[in-house]
Structures are given as C-alpha cells and as structure tokens.
GUTOR-471822 format. One line per field, with one value per residue (C-alpha): residue number from 1; x, z, y. Coordinates in steps of 0.02 Angstrom, whole numbers, plus 50000, padded with zeros to 5 digits. Last residue first. Example, Ala and Ser with C-alpha at 12.3 -4.5 7.8 and 13.67 -1.06 7.14 Angstrom:
BEGIN
i: (2;1)
x: (50684;50615)
z: (50357;50390)
y: (49947;49775)
//
This chain:
BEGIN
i: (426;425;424;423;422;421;420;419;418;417;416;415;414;413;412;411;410;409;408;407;406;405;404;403;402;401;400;399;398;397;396;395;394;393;392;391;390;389;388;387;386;385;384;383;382;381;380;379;378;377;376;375;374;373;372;371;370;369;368;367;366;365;364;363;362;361;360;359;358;357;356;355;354;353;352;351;350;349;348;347;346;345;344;343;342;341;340;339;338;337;336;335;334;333;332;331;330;329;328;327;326;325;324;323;322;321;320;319;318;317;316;315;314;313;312;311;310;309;308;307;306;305;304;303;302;301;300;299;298;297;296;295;294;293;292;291;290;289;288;287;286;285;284;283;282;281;280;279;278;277;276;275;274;273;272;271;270;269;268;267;266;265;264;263;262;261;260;259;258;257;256;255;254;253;252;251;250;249;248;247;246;245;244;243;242;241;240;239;238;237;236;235;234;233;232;231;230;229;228;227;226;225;224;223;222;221;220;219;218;217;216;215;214;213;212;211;210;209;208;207;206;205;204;203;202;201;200;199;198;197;196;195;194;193;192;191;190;189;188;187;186;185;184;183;182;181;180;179;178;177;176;175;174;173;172;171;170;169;168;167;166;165;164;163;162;161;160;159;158;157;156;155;154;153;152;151;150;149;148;147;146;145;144;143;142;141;140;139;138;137;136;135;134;133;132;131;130;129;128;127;126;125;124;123;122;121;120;119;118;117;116;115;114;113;112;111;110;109;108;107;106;105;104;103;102;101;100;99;98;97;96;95;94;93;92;91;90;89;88;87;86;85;84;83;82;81;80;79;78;77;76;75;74;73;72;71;70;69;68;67;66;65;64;63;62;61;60;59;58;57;56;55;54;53;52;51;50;49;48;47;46;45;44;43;42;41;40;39;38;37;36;35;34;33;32;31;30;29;28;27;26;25;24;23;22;21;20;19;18;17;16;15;14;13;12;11;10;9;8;7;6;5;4;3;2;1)
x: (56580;56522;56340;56306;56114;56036;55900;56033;56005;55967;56137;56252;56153;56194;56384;56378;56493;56609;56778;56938;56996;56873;56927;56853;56707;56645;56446;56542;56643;56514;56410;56557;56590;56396;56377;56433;56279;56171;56012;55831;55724;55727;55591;55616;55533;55657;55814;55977;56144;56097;56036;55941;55983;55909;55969;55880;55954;55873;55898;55733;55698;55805;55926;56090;56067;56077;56204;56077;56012;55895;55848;56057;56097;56178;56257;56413;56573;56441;56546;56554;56448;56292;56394;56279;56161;56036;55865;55753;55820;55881;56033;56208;56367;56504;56653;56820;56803;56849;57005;57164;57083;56934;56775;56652;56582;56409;56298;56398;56324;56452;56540;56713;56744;56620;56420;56306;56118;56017;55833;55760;55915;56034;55988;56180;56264;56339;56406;56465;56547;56643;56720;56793;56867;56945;56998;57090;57009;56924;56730;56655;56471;56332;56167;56253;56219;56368;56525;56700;56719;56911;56875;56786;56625;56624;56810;56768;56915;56916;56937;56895;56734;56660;56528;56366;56292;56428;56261;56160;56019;55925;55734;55692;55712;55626;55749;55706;55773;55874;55916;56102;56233;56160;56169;56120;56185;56167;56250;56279;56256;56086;56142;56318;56251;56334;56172;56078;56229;56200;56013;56060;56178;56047;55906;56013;56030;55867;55832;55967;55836;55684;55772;55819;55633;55566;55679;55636;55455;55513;55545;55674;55703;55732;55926;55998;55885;55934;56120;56071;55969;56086;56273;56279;56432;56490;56568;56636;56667;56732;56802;56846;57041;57091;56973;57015;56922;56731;56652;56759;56670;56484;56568;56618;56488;56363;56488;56468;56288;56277;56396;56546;56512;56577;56744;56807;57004;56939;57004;57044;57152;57083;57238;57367;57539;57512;57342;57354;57215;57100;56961;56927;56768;56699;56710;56723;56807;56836;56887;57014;56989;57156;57155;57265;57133;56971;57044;57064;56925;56828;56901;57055;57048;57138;57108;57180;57353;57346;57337;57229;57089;57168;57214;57034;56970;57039;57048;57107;57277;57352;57431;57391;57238;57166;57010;56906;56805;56693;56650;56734;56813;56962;56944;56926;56828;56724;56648;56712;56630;56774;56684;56514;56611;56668;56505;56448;56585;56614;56433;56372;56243;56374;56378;56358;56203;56088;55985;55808;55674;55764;55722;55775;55784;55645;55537;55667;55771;55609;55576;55742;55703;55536;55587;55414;55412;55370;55363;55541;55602;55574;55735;55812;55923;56027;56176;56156;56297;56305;56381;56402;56479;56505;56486;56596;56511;56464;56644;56706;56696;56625;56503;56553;56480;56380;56257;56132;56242;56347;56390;56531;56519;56349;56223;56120;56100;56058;56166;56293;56304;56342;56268;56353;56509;56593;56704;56835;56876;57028)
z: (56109;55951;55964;55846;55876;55949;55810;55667;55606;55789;55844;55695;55732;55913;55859;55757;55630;55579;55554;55649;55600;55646;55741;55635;55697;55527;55556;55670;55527;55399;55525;55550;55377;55358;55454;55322;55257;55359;55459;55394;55546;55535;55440;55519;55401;55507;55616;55529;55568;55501;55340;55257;55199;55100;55062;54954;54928;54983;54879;54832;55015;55033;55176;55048;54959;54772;54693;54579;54406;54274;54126;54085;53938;53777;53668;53754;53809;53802;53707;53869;53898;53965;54102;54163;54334;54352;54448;54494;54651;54742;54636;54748;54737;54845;54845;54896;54858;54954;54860;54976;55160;55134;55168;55125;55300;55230;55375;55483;55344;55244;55324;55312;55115;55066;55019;54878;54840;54706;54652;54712;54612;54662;54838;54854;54719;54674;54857;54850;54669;54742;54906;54782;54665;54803;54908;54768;54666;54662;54625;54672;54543;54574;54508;54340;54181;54060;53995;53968;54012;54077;54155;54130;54172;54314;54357;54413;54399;54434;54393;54193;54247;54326;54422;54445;54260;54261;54348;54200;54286;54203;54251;54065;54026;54165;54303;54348;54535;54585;54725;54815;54833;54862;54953;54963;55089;55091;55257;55211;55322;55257;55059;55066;55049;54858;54772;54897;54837;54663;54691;54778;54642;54508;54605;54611;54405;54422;54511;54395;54265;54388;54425;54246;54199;54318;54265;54113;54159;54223;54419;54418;54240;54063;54005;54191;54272;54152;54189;54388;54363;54262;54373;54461;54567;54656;54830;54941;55119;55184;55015;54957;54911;55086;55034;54858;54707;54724;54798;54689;54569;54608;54605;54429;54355;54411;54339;54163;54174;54186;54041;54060;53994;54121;54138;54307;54347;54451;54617;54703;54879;54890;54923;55043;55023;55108;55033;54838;54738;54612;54759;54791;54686;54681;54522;54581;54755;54810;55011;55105;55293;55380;55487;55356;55243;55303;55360;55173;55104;55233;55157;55263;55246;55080;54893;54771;54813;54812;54596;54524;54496;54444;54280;54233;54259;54269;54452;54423;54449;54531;54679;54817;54749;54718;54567;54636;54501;54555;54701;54879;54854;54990;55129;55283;55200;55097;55274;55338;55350;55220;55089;55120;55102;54954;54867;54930;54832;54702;54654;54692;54815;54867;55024;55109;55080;55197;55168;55161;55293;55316;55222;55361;55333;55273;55202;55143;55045;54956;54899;54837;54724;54675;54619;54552;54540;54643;54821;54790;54725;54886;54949;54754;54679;54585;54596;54636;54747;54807;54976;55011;55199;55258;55429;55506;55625;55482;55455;55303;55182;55032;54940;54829;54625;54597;54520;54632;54775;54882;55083;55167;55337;55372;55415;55576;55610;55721;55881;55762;55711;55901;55926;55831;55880;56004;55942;56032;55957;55869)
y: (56343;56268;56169;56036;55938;56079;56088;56093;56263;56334;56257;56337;56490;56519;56462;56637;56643;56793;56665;56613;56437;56307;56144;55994;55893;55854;55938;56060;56132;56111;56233;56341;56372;56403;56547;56682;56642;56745;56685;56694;56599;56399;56303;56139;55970;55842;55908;55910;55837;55664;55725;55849;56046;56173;56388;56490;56668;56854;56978;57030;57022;57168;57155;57126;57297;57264;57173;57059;57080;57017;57076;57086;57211;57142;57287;57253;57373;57531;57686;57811;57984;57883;57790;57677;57603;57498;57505;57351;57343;57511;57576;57585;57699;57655;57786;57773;57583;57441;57351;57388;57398;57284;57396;57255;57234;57320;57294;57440;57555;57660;57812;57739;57757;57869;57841;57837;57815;57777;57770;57945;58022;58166;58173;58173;58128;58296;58303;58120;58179;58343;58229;58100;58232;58309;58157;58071;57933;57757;57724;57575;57573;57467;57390;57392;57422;57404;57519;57410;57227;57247;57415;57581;57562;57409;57491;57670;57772;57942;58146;58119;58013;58174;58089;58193;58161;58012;57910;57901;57806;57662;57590;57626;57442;57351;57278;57122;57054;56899;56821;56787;56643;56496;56350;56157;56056;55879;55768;55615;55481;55409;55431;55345;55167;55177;55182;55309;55401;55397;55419;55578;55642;55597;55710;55852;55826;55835;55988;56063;56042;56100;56263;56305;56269;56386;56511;56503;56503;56695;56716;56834;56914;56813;56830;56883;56736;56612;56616;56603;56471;56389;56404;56236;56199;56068;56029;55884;55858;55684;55662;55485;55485;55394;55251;55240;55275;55265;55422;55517;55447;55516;55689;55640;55587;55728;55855;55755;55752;55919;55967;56071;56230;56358;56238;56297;56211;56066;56007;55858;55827;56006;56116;56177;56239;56412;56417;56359;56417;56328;56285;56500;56508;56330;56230;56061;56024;55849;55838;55706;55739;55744;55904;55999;55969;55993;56168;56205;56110;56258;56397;56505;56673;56779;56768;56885;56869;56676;56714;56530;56624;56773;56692;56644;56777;56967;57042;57233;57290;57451;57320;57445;57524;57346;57323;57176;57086;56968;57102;57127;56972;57032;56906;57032;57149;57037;56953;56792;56608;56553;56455;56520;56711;56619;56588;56787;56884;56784;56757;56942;57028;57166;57144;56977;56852;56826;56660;56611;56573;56419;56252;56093;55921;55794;55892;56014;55866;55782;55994;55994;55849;55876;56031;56091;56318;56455;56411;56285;56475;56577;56592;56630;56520;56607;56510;56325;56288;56100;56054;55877;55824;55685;55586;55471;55361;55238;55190;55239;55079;55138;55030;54876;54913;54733;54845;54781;54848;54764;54825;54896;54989;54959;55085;55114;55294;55415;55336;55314;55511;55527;55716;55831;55905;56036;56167;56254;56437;56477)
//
C-alpha cells in the first residue's frame, strides 16, 4: 500500500463548533470540527456538460464554490455497474470483475442475474472505499451503491440498504439526513446515495431531451434538501460533497441498427446481451464467448464489415480498455460508434421496448463523458480542473479522510490537481 499524506489542517479552514442547537431544537453532531466527512452522491446519467444545458441551481451553488472538472472518464464499457464501482474501488473492470452489469464467467459457466448476485462475494472483487473506511474505524452509511450489499472478508458498511429501484426521493433524502443523527459512533464519516432519474429518462427520451432537463432539476432538488439538511445540523461547512457519475448518454435514431449475427454465426457461440437472461435487445455492444475457431472465423467476417462497428480479440484490444478480466472478458469485443446499436436479426427480440438513449460506447468519446462536482473544505473555490478518470476518486475520498489506501489505478498527481494541492498521496 502506498503512504498517503492528508489535507491541509481542516481546522485551520474552518471554524465550527463541536455541538451547537438548531432552530429546530434538533442538537448537532458532536465530531470534532477537525474531522472531515465525506458525502458522495451518484446521479447516473449525468452527462459532463449537463449544469451547461439545463437550471440546477443546486449543483451549480456546489461548482461555484468548489470545483466542476472538464468532465469525467469513465472505464470501459460506459455502464452503471461497471463504472459506479470502479469509483468505489479506484480499479479498472479487469482487476475487479464488473466488466458489464451483467458479467457472464467462463470459469463459473453462470451469468450475473440481479438481485441475487448482488449480495454473491464471487462477483465482486477489490476493496471499496466503505470497506477501507471500515476496518480503519470510520463508521460509513451506504444506500444503494453497486458493491455496498456484499460482505468483504467479514466487512461491511456499518449501514447498508438492499436497492429498492422505487424508493421515493424524499424517502432516500430522510434517511441519509438520519444517519447523521443516531449515535456518535453510528454517524458516517463517508456516506453515499444513489439517484438513478436522469439516467432512466435519458434511455426513454434521448440525451439532452426537456425530459432530461426536468430529471436533472428534480434530483437537483432533492440535492438541494440534503444540503439544507446538513447546513441544519452544522455539518454543511465540513462536509466534503461529491457528486459523481457514471457515464453520458447518446441518442440513437431508429434506423441507426446493425444486424451483427450477419457475420456472427450465433450457432458456434454465446453472446450473453442476445442470448441471455433478458433475451435479444439493441445494444451498443456485444462480448462474445467461444472456441478459437469459431472466434477467429467471426473477427475475420467482422472485419471492415460495417463503417459503424468494430471488433477485436481477446488480448489485441486497446491498452485503454483494462476490461480484459481473466474469467469474464470476452473472446470477442464487438463495439457500435455512438449513436449506433447493435441486434441479432435472426433471434425473437426479449422486449418490444427499445432504449432512445444509450451508453457503452467507447469511453474517450465526448459523448461519453460523465459530470462530476465537488465543494467543501478539501476543494479549491470556482476551479475547473482538466478531464481526469474516475477511477481516481477512491484515492481522493481516501486522502480527503486520511485513511491508508489499499492498492488501486489512481494517480496521486490527480488527487492534488483536484483539490488545488490541498491532499497530496505519496
């Protein structure tokens, strides 16, 4: 493990009391003002450009006074499991298995099947950040994050929620404002929610729709509750607020669909997003699983096949990808540029609903791109920091709480340029 050197004395940036009263007559928390916290929210599908496009006063308060990179690398493929727990971990997909939300493994024969795998250790490997929180005495409150409902060698979230896709708003707001109110050794030093709208939206309406726009300004608000909650409790000023997401979005116009099986020969492979669980779709990629033979004959076929998709083997992808894991990556990768899908024309489709919008697609495209925002002590006022990858942010919560980081793909260089020099990692 590397050594990691910490912010800046959080009491020489702030001045807060270690108990006070509100007008509610609710008593604050009494964690000694030195001790910072950390909130990270997840608003999926937030794109890095959406406080450009649409009002989130909210967010926008946060950016002005903390920092709004350029946007935010996500890992390969450009999908929620994949990318919100390579934030969790700070590791690429090949080293902690998500390789896409649902991983088929050669070794095991099984596919990933929610909810049950969610809670299956074999399925989820690394060590997330509640997880090194944990066994170095901070107390953390995970809701909803992929990877929270599994047990690491013993080790959980001092709280943790079994995911509840429709679990009202307000509810969710309620209750990460209550952890902040039992007892002192139950109140998180890092906490986490999730927010799944904008994302939902996006696939019904396309990137950037009104819809959208409406999606981002209701969970906006609900942002804006969790803030006034804490401003409430005197938790607001040393509370470090991260917000994160896990990839963009792109709209992909009906007739923008290749029949891949035309060079696959379905009867020679398996090819889960087609064949599996949810049965025939469109997708922005295929992993494709088989013997050498049949594997070598459908790259050839592919190749040059289609001006919109491309395809590669098992070891020859690009050194960007890091999603190779050595039981789940595929034999063969095949990818649609943005705005392109992909089906099996000679299979019964599993739904007759077809997503408008769509993400997966190559991780460097701007398309792809997701929004990342954070304020507080540890951040430097109104900063606009260069586009940086997300597998960073382990290390930057890690440094934020002083904690010794287990072994992850961060870049200390990057934890320091977020935060203005204020946490540097040796």
């Amino acid at each position: 493990m590397m050594p990691i050197r910490k912010l800046l004395t959080l009491a020489a940036l702030m001045a807060l009391g270690a108990c006070t009263s509100t007008d509610t007559g609710r008593e604050t928390a009494s964690t000694p003002a030195e001790e910072p916290i950390v909130l990270m929210i997840g608003v999926d599908g937030l794109t890095a450009d959406a406080l450009d496009l649409f009002e989130a006063p909210n967010m926008q308060a946060l950016a002005a006074r903390g920092i709004r990179p350029e946007g935010m690398i996500p890992v390969m493929p450009t999908k929620t499991f994949t990318n919100f727990y390579s934030i969790a971990t700070g590791l690429y997909p090949e080293d902690h298995g998500m390789i896409n939300n649902r991983p088929f493994d050669r070794e095991l024969n099984e596919g990933f099947v929610n909810p049950m795998s969610a809670q299956d250790s074999r399925w989820w490997a690394g060590e997330p950040i509640w997880i090194t929180a944990e066994r170095q005495g901070l107390p953390t409150s995970i809701m909803f994050w992929l990877g929270s409902e599994v047990e690491f060698a013993g080790d959980r979230p001092t709280r943790w929620t079994p995911y509840e896709h429709n679990k009202p708003y307000e509810e969710r707001v309620e209750e990460v404002l209550a952890w902040f109110d039992g007892p002192q050794e139950l109140r998180p030093r890092f906490a986490a929610v999730y927010f799944d709208l904008v994302d939902t939206i996006g696939h019904r309406t396309g990137a950037n729709t009104p819809e959208v726009g409406e999606a981002v300004a209701t969970v906006d608000r609900h942002i804006g509750d969790i803030l006034a909650g804490l401003e409430a409790r005197g938790l607001l000023e040393r509370t470090n607020i991260i917000i994160v997401s896990d990839h963009g979005m792109a709209t992909n116009p009906e007739d923008q669909v290749i029949h891949f099986d035309q060079w696959v020969d379905l009867d020679t492979v398996y090819v889960p997003e087609v064949e599996g669980r949810s049965g025939n779709g469109f997708h922005p990629f295929v992993n494709v699983y088989g013997e050498a033979e049949a594997i070598d004959a459908a790259y050839q076929a592919l190749q040059g096949a289609h001006p919109h998709m491309r395809a590669w083997k098992r070891g020859e992808m690009p050194d960007h990808f890091r999603f190779d894991h050595p039981t789940r990556g595929p034999d063969l990768f095949i990818l649609a540029d943005p705005g392109w899908t992909m089906t099996a024309r000679d299979l019964p489709m599993g739904s007759p609903w077809r997503s408008v919008g769509e993400h997966g697609y190559e991780n460097t495209h701007p398309l792809m791109h997701a929004g990342f925002i954070a304020a507080g002590p540890a951040f430097p006022d109104g900063a606009r920091p260069e586009l940086f990858e997300n597998i960073n942010v382990y290390l930057l919560i890690a440094c934020i709480l002083d904690l010794e980081p287990a072994e992850t793909e961060g870049d200390p260089a990057v934890v320091s340029a977020l935060t203005g020099g204020r946490c540097e990692v040796e």
